[in-house]
N, C-alpha and C positions, 0 to 999 in steps of 0.2 A: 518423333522427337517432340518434348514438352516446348510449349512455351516459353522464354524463360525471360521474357521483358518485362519490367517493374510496375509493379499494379498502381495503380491513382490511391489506393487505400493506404497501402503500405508506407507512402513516402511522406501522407499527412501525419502534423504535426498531432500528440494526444494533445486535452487539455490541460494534464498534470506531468511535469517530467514525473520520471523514476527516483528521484532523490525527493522528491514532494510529497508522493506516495510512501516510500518510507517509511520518512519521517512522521506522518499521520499515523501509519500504521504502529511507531514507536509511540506517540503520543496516546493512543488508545490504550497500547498496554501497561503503560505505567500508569495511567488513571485506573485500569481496572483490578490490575497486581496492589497498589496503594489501598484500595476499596477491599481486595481480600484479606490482606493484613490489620485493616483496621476488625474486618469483620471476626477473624479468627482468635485477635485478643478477647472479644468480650464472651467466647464458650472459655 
């Protein structure tokens, strides 16, 4: 039978919640979607 008692890893906190991460990850893509639409008016 596995082990099945909770690791010291697992129960630490990240540095970033999941709603922080995200939200970064939303804020890259509108800065990079914004930057293609700029670029595709001037062909």
């Amino acid at each position: 039978m596995s082990d099945k008692s909770p690791r010291k890893n697992l129960s630490k906190k990240s540095e970033k919640s999941i709603k922080e991460k995200r939200a970064d990850k939303r804020a890259a893509a509108a800065e990079k979607s914004f930057g293609e639409k700029l670029a595709g008016k001037k062909r």
